[in-house]
C-alpha positions as YAML, in Angstrom:
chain: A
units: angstrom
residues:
- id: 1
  name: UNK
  ca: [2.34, 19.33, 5.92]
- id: 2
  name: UNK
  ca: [4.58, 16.89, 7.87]
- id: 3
  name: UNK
  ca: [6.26, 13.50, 6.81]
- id: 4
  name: UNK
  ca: [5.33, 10.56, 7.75]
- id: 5
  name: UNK
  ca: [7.27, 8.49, 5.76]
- id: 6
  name: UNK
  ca: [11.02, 9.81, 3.99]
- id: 7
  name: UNK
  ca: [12.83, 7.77, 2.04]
- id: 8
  name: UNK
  ca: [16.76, 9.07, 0.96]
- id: 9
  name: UNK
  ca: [18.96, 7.81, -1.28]
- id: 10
  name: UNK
  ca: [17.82, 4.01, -1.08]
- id: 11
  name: UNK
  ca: [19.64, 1.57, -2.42]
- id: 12
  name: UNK
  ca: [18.44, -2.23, -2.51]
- id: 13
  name: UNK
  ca: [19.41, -5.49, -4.03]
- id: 14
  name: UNK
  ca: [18.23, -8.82, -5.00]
- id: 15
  name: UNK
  ca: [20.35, -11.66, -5.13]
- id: 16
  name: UNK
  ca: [22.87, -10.19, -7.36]
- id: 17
  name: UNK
  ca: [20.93, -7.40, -9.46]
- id: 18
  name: UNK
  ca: [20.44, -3.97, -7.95]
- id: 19
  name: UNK
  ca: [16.75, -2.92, -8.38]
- id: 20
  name: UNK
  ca: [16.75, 0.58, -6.14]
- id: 21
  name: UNK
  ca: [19.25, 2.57, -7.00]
- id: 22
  name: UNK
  ca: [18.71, 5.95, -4.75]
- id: 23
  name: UNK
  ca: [15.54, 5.89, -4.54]
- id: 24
  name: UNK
  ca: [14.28, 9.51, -2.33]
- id: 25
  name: UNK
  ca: [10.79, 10.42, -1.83]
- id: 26
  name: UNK
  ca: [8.51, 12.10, 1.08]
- id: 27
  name: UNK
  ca: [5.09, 10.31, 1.86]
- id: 28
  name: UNK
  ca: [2.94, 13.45, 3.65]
- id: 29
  name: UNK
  ca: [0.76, 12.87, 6.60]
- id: 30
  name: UNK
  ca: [-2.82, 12.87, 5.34]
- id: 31
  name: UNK
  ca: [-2.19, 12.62, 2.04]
- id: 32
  name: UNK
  ca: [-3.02, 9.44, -0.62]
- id: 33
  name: UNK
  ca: [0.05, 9.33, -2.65]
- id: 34
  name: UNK
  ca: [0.47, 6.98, -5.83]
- id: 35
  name: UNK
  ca: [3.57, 5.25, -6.49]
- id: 36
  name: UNK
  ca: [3.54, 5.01, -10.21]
- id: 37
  name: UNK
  ca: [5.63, 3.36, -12.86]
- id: 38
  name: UNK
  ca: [5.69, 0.48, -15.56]
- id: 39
  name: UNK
  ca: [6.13, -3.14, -14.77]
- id: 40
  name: UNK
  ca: [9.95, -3.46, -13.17]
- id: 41
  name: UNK
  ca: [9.99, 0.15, -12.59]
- id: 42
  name: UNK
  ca: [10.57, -1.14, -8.97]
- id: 43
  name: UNK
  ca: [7.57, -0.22, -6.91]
- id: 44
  name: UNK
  ca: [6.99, -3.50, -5.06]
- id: 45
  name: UNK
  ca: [10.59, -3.87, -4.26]
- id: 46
  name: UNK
  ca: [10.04, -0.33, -2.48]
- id: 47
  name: UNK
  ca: [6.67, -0.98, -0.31]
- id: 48
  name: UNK
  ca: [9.25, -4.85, 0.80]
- id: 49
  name: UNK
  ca: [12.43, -2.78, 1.39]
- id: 50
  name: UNK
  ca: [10.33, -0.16, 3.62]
- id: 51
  name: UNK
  ca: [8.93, -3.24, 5.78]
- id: 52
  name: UNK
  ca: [12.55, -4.77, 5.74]
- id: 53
  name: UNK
  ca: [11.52, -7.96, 3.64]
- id: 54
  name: UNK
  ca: [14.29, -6.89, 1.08]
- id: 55
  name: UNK
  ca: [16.86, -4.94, 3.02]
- id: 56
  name: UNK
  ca: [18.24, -1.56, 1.93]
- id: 57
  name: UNK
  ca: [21.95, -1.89, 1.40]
- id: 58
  name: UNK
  ca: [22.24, 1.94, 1.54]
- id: 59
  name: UNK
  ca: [20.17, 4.97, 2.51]
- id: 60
  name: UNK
  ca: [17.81, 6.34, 5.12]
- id: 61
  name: UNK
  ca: [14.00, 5.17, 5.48]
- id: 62
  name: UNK
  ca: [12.02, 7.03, 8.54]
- id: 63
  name: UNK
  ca: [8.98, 6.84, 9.88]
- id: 64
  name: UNK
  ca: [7.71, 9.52, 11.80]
- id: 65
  name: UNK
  ca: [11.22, 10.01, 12.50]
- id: 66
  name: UNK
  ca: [12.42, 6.79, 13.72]
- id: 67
  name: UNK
  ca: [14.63, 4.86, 11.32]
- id: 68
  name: UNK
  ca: [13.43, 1.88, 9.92]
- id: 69
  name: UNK
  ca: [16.55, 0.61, 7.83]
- id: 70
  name: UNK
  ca: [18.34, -2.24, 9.69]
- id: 71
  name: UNK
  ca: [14.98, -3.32, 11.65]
- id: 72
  name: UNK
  ca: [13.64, -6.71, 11.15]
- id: 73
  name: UNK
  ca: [10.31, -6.23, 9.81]
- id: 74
  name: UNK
  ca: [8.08, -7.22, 12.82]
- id: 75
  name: UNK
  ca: [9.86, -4.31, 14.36]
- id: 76
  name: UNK
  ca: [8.66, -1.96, 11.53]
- id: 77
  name: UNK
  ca: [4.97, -3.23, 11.48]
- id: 78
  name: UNK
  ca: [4.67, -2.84, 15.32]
- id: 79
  name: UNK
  ca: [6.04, 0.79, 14.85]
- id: 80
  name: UNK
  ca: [2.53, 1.63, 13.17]
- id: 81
  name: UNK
  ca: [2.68, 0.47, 9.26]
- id: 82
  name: UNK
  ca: [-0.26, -1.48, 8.17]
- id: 83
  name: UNK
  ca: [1.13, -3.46, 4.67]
- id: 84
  name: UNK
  ca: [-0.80, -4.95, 2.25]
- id: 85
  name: UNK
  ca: [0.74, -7.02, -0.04]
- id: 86
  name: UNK
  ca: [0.31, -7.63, -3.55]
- id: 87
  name: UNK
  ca: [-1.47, -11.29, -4.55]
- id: 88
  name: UNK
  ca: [-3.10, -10.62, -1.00]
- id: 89
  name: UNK
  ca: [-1.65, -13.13, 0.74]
- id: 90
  name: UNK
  ca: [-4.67, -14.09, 2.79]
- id: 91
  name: UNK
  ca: [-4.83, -17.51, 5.10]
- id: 92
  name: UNK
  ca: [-7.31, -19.54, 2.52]
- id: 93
  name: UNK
  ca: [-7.90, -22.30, 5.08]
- id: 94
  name: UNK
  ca: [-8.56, -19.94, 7.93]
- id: 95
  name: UNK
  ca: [-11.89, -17.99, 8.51]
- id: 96
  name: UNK
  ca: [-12.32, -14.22, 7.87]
- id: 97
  name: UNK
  ca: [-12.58, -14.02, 11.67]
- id: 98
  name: UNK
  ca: [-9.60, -16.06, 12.11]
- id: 99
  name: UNK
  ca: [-7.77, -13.71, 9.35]
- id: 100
  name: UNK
  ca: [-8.72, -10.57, 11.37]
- id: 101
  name: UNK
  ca: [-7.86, -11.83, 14.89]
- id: 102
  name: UNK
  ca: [-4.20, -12.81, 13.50]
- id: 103
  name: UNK
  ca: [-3.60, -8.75, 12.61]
- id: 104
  name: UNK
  ca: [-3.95, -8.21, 16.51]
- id: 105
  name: UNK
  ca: [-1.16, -7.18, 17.98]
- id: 106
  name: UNK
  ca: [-3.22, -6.29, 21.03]
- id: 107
  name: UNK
  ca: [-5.55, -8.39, 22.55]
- id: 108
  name: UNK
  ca: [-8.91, -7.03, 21.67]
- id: 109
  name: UNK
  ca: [-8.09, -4.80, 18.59]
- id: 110
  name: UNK
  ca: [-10.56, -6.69, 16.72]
- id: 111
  name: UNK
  ca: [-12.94, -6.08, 18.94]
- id: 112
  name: UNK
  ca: [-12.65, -2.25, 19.30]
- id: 113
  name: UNK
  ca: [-12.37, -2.00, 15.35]
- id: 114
  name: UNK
  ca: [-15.01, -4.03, 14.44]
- id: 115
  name: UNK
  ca: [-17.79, -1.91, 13.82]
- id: 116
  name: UNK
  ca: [-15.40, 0.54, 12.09]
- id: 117
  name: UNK
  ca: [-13.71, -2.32, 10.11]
- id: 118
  name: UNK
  ca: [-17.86, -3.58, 8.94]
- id: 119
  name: UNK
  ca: [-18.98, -0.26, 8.32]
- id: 120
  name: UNK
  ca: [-16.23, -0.05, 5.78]
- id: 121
  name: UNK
  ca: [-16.60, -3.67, 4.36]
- id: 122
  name: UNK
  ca: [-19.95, -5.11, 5.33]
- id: 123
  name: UNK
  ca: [-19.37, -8.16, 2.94]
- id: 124
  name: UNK
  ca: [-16.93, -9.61, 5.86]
- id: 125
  name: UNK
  ca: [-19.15, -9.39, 8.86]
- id: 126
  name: UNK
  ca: [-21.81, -11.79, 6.74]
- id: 127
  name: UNK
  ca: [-19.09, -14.07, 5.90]
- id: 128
  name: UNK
  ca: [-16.97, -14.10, 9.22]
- id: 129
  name: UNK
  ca: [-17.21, -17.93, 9.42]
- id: 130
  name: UNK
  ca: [-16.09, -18.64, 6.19]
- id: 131
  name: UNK
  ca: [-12.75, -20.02, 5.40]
- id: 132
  name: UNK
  ca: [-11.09, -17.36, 3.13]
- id: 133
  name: UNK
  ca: [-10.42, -19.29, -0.19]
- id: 134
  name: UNK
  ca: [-14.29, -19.39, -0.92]
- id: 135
  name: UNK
  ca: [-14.61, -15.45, -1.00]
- id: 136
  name: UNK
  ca: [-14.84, -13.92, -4.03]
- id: 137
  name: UNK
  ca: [-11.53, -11.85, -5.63]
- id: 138
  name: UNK
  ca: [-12.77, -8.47, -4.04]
- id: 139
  name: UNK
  ca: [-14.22, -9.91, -1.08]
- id: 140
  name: UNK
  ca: [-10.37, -11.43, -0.32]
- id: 141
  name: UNK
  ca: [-8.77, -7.99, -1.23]
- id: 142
  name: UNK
  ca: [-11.09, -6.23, 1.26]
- id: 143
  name: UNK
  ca: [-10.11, -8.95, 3.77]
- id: 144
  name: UNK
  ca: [-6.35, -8.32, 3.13]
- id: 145
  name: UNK
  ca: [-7.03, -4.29, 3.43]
- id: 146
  name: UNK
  ca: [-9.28, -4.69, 6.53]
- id: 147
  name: UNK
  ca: [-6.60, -7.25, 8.23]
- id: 148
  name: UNK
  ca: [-4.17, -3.92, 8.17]
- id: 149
  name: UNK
  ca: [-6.85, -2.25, 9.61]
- id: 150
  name: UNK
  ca: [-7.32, -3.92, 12.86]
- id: 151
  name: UNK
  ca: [-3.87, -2.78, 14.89]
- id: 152
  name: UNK
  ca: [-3.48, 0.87, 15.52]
- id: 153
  name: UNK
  ca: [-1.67, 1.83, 12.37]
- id: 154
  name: UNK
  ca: [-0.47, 4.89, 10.92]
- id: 155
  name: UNK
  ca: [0.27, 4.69, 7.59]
- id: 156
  name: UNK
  ca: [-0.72, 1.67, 5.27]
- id: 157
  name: UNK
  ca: [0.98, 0.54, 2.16]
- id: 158
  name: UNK
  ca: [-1.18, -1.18, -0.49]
- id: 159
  name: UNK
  ca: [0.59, -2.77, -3.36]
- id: 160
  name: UNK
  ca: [-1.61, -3.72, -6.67]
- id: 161
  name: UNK
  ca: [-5.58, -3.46, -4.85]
- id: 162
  name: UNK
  ca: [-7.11, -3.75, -8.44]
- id: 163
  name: UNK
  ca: [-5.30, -6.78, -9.83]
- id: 164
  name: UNK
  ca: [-7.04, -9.67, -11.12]
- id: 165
  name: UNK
  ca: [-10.39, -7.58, -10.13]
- id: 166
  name: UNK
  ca: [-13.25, -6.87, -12.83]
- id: 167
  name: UNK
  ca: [-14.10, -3.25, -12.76]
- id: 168
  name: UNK
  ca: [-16.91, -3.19, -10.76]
- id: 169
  name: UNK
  ca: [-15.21, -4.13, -7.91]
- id: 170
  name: UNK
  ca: [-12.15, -1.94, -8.61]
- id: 171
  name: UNK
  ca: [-14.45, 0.77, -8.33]
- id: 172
  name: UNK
  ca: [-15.63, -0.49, -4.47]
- id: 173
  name: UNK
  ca: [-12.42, -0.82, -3.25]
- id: 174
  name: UNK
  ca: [-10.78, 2.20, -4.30]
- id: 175
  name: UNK
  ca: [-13.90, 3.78, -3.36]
- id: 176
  name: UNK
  ca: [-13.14, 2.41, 0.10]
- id: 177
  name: UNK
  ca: [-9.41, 3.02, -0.07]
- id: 178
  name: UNK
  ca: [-10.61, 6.59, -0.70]
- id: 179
  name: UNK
  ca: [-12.42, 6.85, 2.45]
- id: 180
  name: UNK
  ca: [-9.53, 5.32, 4.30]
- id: 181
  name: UNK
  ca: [-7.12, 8.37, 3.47]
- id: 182
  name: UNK
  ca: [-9.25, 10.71, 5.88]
- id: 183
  name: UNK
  ca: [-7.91, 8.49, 8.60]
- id: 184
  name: UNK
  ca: [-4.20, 7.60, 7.39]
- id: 185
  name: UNK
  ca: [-2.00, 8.74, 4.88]
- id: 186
  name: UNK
  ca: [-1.67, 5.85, 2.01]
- id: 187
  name: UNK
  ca: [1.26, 4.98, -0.28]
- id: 188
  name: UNK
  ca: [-0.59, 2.67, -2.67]
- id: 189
  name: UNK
  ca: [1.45, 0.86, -5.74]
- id: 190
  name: UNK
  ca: [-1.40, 0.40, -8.58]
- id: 191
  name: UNK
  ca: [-0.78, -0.49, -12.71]
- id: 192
  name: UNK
  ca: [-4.75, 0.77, -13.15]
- id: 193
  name: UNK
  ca: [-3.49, 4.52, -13.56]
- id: 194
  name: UNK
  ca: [-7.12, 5.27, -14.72]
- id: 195
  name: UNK
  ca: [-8.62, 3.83, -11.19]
- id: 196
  name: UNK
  ca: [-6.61, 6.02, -9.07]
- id: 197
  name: UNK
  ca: [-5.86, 9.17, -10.48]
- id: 198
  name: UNK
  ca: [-8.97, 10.79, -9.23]
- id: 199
  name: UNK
  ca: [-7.85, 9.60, -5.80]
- id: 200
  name: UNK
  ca: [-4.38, 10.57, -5.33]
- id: 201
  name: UNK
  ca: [-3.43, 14.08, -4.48]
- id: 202
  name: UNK
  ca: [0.35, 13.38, -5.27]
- id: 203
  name: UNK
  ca: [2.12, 10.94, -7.00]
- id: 204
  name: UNK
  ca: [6.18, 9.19, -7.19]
- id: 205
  name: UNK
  ca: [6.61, 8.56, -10.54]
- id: 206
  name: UNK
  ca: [9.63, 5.48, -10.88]
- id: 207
  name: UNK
  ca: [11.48, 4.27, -13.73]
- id: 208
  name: UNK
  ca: [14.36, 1.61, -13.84]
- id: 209
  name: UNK
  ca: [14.83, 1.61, -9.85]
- id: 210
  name: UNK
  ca: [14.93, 5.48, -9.58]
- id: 211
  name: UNK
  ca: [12.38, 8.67, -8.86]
- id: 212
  name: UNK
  ca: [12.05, 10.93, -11.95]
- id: 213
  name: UNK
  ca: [9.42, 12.68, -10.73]
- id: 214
  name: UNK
  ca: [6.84, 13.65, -7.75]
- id: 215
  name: UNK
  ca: [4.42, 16.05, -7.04]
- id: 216
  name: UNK
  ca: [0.46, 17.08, -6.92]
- id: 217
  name: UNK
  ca: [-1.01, 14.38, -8.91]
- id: 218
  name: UNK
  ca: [-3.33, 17.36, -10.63]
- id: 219
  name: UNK
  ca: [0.43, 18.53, -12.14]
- id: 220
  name: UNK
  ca: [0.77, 15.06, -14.06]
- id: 221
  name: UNK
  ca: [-2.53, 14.97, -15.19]
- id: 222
  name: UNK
  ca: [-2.02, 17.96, -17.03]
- id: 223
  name: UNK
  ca: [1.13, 16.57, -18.45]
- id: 224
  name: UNK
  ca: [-0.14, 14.32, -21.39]
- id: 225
  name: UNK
  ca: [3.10, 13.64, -23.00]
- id: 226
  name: UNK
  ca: [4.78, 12.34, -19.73]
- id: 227
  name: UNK
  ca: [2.01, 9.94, -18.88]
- id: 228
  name: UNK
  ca: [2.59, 8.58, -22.51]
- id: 229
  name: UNK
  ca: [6.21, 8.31, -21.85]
- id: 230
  name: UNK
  ca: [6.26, 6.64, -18.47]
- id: 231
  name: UNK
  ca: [3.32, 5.08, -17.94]
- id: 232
  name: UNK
  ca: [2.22, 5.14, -21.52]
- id: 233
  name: UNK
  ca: [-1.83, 6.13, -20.48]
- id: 234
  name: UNK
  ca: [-3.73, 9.02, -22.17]
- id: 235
  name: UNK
  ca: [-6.04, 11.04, -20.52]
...
């Protein structure tokens, strides 16, 4: 199976503390890989230094073999990588519509998506005139996950879907981001281990700004005593 994403020996800092320290993984084309790890382990910091919002000081980061360390990061998203970021950082004021049409980079993307885009999330398409801020928490998350939806991408990174969610709608939307990986390979950051294990066929397991392990996420589950000791789950 070929990368689409390789990460090697990344190093990044913020202000003056150094969060990635080498960090090396492999993201597989049509594959739904979990990054995993406690709180600070690092994993946002990864998903911001792969779309250049928090450079790499050191390393290598490609995408289908272009290099994306030392690009600005509307460089990176144009190159095909659809991010969505934890919080969801939707336009409150602005319609769903208006949301959507601001992810073209094309005119028209919207437009050839669309039925796609409401097939997947047909809460949206009943609410396209409404500003934003008055959907409900999964309603917004499914806006910020169809918004990276509506340019061609290949790839998407989704940092922290279930937050703030009750579990009825984590189910729905990693029931959706499930149906997504048959037509991109994912690199999704999520605390809910529980919500995604069943989902992920491999895993990047962080701790402390460095990879301690990776591999088929069926090898983990098997492992009880290192979920306890990284992410401290028991299955």
């Amino acid at each position: 199976m070929d990368a689409v994403l390789e990460l090697r020996d990344v190093h990044t800092f913020i202000g003056s503390f150094h969060i990635l320290k080498g960090v090396s993984f492999v993201v597989q084309e049509g594959s739904l890989t979990a990054l995993l790890g406690r709180n600070g382990a690092g994993k946002t910091t990864t998903l911001r230094t792969i779309m250049g919002l928090w450079p790499a000081v050191q390393g290598s980061i490609r995408f289908l073999g272009e290099e994306l360390r030392g690009r600005p990061t509307y460089e990176i998203a144009a190159l095909g990588i659809g991010y969505v970021p934890e919080h969801r950082a939707i336009f409150r004021s602005l319609t769903v519509e208006e949301n959507l049409r601001l992810a073209e980079r094309r005119r028209g993307d919207l437009a050839r998506k669309a039925d796609w885009i409401f097939h997947l999330f047909p809460d949206l398409k009943g609410n396209l005139k409404k500003p934003a801020g008055l959907l409900s928490g999964g309603q917004q998350q499914m806006l910020a996950i169809a918004r990276a939806l509506v340019p061609d991408n290949r790839l998407l990174l989704i940092d922290e879907p279930s937050e703030g969610l009750a579990p009825i709608l984590v189910e729905q939307v990693m029931a959706t981001i499930h149906r997504l990986r048959e037509e991109m390979p994912i690199l999704l950051v999520e605390q809910n281990f529980y919500a995604i294990h069943h989902l992920a066929d491999r895993y990047i397991l962080m701790e402390d700004g460095q990879v301690v392990r990776s591999g088929p996420m069926a090898e983990l589950l098997m492992d009880r005593e290192g979920l306890q000791r990284y992410l401290g789950v028991m299955v």
